[in-house]
PyMOL CGO cylinders between C-alpha atoms (Angstrom):
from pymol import cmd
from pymol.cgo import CYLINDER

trace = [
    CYLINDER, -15.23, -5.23, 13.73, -13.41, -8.24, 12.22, 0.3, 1, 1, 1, 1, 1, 1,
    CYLINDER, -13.41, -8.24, 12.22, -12.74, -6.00, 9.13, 0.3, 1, 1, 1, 1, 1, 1,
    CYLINDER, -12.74, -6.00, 9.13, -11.17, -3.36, 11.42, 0.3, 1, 1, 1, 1, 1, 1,
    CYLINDER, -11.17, -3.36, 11.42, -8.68, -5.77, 12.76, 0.3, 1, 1, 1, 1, 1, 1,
    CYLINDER, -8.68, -5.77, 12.76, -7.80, -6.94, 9.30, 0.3, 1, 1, 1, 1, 1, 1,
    CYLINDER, -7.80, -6.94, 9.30, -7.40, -3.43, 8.12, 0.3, 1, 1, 1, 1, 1, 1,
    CYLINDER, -7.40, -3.43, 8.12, -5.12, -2.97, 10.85, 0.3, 1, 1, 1, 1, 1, 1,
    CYLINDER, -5.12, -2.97, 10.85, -2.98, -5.91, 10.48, 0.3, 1, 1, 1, 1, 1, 1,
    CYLINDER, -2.98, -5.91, 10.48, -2.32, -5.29, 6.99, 0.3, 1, 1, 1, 1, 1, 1,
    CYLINDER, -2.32, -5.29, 6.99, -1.30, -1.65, 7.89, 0.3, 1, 1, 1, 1, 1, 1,
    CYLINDER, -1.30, -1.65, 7.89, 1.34, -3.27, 10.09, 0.3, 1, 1, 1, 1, 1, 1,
    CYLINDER, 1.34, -3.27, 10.09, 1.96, -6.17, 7.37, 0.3, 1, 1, 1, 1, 1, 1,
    CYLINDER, 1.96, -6.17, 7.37, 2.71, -3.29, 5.22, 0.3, 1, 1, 1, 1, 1, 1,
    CYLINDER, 2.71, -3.29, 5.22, 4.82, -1.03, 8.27, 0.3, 1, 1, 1, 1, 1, 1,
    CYLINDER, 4.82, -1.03, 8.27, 6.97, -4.49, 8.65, 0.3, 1, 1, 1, 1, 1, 1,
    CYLINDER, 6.97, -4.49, 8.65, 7.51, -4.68, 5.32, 0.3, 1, 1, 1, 1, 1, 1,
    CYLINDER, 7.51, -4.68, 5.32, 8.94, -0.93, 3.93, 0.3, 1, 1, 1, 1, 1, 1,
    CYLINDER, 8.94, -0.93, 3.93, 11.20, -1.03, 7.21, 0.3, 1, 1, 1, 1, 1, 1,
    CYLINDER, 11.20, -1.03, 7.21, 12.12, -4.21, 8.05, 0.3, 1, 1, 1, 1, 1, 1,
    CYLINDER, 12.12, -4.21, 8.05, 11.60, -6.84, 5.59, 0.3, 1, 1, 1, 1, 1, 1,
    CYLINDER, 11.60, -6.84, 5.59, 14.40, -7.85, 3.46, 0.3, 1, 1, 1, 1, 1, 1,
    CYLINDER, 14.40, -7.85, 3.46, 12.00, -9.25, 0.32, 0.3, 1, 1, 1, 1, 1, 1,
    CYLINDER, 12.00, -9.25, 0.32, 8.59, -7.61, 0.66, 0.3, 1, 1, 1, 1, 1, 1,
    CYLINDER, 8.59, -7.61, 0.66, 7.84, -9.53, -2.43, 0.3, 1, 1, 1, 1, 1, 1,
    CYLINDER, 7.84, -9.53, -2.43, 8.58, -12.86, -1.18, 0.3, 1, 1, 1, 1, 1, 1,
    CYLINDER, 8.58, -12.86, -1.18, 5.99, -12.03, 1.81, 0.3, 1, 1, 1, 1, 1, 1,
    CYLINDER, 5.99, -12.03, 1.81, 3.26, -10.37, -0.66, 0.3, 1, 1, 1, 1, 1, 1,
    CYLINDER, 3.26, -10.37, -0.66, 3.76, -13.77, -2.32, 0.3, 1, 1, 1, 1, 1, 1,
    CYLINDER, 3.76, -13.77, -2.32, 2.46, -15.87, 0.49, 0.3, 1, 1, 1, 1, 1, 1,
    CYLINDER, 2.46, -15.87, 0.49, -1.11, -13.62, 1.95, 0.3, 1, 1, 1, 1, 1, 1,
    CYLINDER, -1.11, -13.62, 1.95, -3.20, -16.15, -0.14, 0.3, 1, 1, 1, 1, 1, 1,
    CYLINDER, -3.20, -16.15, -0.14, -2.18, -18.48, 3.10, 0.3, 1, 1, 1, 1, 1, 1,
    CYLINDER, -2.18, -18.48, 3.10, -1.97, -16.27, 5.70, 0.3, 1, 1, 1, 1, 1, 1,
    CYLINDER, -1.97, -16.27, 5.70, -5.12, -14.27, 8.12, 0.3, 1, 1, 1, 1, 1, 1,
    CYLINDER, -5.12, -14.27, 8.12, -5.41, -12.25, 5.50, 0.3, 1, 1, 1, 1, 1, 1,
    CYLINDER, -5.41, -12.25, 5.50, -5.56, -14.38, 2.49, 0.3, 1, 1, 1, 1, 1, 1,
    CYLINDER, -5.56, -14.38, 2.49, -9.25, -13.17, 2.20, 0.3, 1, 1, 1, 1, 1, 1,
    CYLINDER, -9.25, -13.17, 2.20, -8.38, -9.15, 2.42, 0.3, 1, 1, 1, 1, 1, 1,
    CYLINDER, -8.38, -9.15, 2.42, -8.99, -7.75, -0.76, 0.3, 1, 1, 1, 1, 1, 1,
    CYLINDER, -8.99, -7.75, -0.76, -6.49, -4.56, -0.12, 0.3, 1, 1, 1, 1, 1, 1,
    CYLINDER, -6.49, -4.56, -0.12, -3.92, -7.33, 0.77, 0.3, 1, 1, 1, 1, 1, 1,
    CYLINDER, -3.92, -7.33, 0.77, -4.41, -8.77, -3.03, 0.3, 1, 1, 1, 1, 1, 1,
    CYLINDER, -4.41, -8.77, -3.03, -4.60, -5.39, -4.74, 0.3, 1, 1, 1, 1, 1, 1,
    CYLINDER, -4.60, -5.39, -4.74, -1.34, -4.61, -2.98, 0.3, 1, 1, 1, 1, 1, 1,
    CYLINDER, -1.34, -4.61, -2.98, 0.16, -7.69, -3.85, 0.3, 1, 1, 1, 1, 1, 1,
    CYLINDER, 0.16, -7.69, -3.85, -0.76, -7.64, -7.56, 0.3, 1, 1, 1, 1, 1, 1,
    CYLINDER, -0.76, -7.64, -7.56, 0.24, -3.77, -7.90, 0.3, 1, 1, 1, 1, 1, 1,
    CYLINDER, 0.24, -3.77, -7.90, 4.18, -5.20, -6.89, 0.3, 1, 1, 1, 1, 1, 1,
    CYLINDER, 4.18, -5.20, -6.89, 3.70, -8.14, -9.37, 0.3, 1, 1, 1, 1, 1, 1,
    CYLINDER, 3.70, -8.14, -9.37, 2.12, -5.77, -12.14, 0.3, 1, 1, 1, 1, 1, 1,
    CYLINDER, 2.12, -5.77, -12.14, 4.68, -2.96, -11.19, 0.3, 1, 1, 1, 1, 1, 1,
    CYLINDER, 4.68, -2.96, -11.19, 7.80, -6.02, -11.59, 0.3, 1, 1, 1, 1, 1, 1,
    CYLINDER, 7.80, -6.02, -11.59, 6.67, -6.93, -14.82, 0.3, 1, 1, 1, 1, 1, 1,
    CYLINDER, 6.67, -6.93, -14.82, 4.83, -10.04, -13.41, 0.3, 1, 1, 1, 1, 1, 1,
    CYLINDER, 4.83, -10.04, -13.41, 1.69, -10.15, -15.41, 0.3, 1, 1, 1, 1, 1, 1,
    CYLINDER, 1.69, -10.15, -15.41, 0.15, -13.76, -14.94, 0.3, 1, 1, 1, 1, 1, 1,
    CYLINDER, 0.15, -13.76, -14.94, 0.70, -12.95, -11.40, 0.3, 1, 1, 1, 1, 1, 1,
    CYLINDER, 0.70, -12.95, -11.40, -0.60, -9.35, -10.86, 0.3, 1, 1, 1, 1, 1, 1,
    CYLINDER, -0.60, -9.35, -10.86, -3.73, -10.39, -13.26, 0.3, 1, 1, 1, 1, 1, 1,
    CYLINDER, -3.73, -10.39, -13.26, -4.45, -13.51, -10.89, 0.3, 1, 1, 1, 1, 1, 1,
    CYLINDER, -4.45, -13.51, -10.89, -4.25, -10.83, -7.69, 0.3, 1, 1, 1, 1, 1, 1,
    CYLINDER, -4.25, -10.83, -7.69, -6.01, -8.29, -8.91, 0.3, 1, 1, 1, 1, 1, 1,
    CYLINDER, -6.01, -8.29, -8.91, -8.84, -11.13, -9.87, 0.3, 1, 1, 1, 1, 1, 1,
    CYLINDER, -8.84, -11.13, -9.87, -8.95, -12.22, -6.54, 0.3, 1, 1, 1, 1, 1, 1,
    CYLINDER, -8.95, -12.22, -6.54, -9.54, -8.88, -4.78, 0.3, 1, 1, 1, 1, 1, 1,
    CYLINDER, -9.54, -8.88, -4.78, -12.22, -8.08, -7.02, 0.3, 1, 1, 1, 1, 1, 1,
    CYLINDER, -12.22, -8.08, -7.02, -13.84, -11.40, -6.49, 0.3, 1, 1, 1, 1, 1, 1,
    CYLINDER, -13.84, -11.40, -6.49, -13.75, -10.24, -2.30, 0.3, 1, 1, 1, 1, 1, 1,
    CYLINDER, -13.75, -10.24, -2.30, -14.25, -6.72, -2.71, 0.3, 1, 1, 1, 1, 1, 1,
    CYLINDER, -14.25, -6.72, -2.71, -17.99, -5.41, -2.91, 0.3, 1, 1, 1, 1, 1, 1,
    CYLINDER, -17.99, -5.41, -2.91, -17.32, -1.68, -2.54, 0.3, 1, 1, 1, 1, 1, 1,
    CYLINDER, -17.32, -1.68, -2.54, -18.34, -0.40, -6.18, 0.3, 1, 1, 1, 1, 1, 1,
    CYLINDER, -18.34, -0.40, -6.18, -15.30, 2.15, -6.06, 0.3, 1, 1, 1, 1, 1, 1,
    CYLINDER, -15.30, 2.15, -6.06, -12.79, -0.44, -5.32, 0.3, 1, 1, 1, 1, 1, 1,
    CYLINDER, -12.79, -0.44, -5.32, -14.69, -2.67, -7.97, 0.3, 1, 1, 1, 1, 1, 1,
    CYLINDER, -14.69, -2.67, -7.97, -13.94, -0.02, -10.85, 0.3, 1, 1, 1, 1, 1, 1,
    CYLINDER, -13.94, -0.02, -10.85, -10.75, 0.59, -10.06, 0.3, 1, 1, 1, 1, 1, 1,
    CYLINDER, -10.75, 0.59, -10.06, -9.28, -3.04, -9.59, 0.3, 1, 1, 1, 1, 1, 1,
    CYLINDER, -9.28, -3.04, -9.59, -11.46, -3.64, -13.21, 0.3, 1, 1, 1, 1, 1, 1,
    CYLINDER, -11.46, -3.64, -13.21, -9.41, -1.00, -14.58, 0.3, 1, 1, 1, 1, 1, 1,
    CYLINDER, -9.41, -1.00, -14.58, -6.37, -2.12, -13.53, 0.3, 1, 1, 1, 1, 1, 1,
    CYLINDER, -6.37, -2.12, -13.53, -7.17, -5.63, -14.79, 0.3, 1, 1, 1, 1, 1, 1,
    CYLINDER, -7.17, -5.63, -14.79, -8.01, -4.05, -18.18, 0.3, 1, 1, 1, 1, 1, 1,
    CYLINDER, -8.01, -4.05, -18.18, -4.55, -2.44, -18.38, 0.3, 1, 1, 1, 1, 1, 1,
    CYLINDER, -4.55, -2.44, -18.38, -3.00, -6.03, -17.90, 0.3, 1, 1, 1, 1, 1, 1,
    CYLINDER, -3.00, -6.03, -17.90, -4.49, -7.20, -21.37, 0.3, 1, 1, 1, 1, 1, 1,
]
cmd.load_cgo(trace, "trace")
């Protein structure tokens, strides 16, 4: 149940941000201290805009993070992957 209403805050995190938000970066930036600083999908999203803006260090540190929460095997591979690309 508490990982339903996670998911569904970060769906409206991420409704706030393509409509409303003037820097979704800047707010991407700060999840590690918000409610859902220990959502994985918020971290994969996060480092996806840092990898995607050329911010390695960044993106490598976010994808790291949502692996280390993550425990779904698919999600595992692919956030692996993606860390693998950053090398």
């Amino acid at each position: 149940m508490a990982s339903e209403a996670l998911h569904v805050k970060f769906l409206k995190l991420l409704m706030w941000v393509g409509h409303s938000c003037p820097t979704p970066l800047t707010l991407l930036l700060t999840l590690e201290h918000g409610e859902l600083a220990n959502y994985y999908l918020a971290h994969s999203a996060r480092a996806d805009m840092c990898r995607r803006l050329g911010r390695t260090a960044e993106a490598r540190a976010s994808y790291e993070k949502a692996l280390a929460l993550t425990q779904q095997e698919p999600e595992r591979r692919f956030l692996a992957r993606r860390l693998e690309e950053l090398k």
